[in-house]
C-alpha positions in Angstrom: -196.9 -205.0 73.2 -198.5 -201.3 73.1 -200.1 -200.1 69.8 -200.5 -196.3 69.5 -203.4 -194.9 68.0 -205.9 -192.0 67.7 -209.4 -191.3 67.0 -210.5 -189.3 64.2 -213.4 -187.9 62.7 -215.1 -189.5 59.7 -218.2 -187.5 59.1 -219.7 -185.0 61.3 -223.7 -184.9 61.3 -226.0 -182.8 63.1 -227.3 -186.1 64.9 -224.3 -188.0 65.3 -220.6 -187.8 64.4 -218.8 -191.2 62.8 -215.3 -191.6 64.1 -212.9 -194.5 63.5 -209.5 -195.2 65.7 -206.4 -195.5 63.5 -203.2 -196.9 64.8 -200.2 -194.9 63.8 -198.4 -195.5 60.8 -201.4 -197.2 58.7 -202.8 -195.6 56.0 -206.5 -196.0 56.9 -209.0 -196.1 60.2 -210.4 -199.4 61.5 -213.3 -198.8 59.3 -211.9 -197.7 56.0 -210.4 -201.2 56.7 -213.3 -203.1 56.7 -215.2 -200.8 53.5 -211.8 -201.8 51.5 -211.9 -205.5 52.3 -215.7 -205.8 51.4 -216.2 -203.3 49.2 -215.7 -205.4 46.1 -217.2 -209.1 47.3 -220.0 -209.4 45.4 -220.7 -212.0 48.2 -221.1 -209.6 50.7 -222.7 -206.9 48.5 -225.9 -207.4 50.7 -224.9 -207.8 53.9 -222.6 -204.2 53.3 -225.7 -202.7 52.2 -227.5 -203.3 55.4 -224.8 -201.9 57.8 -224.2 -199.0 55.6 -228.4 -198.4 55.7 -228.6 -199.1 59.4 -225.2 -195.9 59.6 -227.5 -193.7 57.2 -230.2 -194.4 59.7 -227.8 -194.0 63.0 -226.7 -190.5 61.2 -230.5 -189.3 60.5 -231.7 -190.4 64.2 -228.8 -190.5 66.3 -226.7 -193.5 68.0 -229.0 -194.9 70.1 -229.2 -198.4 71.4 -231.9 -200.0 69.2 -230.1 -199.1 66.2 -227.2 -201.4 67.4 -226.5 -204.7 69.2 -225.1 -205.1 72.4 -222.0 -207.2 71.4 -219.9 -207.8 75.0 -221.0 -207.1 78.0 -223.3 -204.3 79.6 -220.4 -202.6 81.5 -219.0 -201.5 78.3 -220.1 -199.8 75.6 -219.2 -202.0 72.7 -221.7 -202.8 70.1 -222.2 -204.3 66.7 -223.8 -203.8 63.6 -226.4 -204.7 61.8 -228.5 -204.8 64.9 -230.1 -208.2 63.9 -228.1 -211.1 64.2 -229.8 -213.1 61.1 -229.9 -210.0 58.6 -226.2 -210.4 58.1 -222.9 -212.5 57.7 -220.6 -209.6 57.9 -220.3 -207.6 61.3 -218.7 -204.0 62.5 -217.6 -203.6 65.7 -218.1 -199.9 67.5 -218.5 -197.8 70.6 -221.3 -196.2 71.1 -219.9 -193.4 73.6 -223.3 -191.5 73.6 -226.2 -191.0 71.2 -224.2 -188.4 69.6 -221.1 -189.5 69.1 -220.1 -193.2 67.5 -216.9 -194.8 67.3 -216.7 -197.3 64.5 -214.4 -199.9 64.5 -213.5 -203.0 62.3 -215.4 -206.6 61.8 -215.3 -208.8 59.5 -217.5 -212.4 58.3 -219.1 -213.8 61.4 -218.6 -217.9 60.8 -218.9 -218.6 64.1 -221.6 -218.5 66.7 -220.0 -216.3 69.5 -217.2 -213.3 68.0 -215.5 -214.7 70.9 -214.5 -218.2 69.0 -212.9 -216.5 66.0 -209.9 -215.1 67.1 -210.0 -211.7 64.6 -213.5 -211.0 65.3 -212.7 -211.3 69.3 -209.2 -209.0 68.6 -211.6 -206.4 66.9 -213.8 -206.3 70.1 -211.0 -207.0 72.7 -209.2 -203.5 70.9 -212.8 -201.4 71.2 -213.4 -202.4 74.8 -209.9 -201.3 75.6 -210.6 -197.9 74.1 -213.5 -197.8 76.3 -211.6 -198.5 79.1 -209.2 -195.6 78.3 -211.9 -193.0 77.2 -214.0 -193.2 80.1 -210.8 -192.9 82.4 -210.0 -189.6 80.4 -213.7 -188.8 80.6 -213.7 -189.0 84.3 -210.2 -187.1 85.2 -211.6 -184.5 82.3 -208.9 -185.1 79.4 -211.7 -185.3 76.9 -215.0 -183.8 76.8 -218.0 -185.3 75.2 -220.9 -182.5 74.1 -223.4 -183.2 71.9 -221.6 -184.8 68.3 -217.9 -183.5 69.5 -215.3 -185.4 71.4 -212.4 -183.3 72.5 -209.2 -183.6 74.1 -206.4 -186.0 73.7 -207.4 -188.8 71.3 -204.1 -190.1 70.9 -203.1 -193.0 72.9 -201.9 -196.3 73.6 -203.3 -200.0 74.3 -201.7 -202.7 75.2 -201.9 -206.2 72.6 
């Protein structure tokens, strides 16, 4: 099955510029998702406050590496927040496509020890590191264009389930 989707600017900074992937026909991004569905658990009122301090950070400083956590492998450029594994129950999945530009995804409550053994934290990942896959071929055939906190160029697309 093939979802269609597109990326879309969430807040644009001078350092770094937050953007979330949609799929079409939902009301909200990948990450409005996860701020809705934690938003009001009182349980996870901490653990929200620490990913939404380490963003405030990412958007003072830029999206660079030790801000995040490298979440699957080194050949893509999927990473997770909070950057310390023990700070935080709750995780949010993202691409960091440069130190300018971050692509934030969705996560959820981390109950297991790998994201790969819960099957909706793996599906968050799995969906990120096919957008990778799909932005750096437009990167390299020149269908998008990343410059400082912009991306440009056809951010609508699909991925295959």
């Amino acid at each position: 099955m093939k979802q269609d989707l597109f990326i879309k600017l969430l807040e644009q900074g001078q350092s770094v510029s937050l953007y979330s992937f949609q799929f079409v026909g939902e009301q909200y991004s990948e990450f409005e998702k996860f701020l809705l569905a934690y938003k009001d658990r009182e349980e996870f009122a901490d653990d929200l406050g620490v990913i939404l301090a380490r963003l405030n950070v990412i958007k003072e400083n830029g999206a660079q590496d030790r801000y995040l956590r490298y979440e699957s492998t080194k050949n893509d450029r999927v990473f997770a927040l909070p950057a310390y594994i023990d700070s935080s129950q709750l995780r949010v999945y993202c691409l960091r496509v440069s130190d300018g530009v971050l692509i934030l995804g969705n996560g959820g409550e981390k109950t297991t020890r790998t994201y790969n053994e819960d099957e909706y934290l793996n599906g968050c990942v799995q969906t990120l590191r096919k957008i990778d896959i799909e932005l750096k071929i437009r990167e390299n055939k020149k269908l998008i264009t990343i410059s400082g906190t912009n991306i440009e160029g056809e951010l609508s697309f699909y991925i295959k389930d």
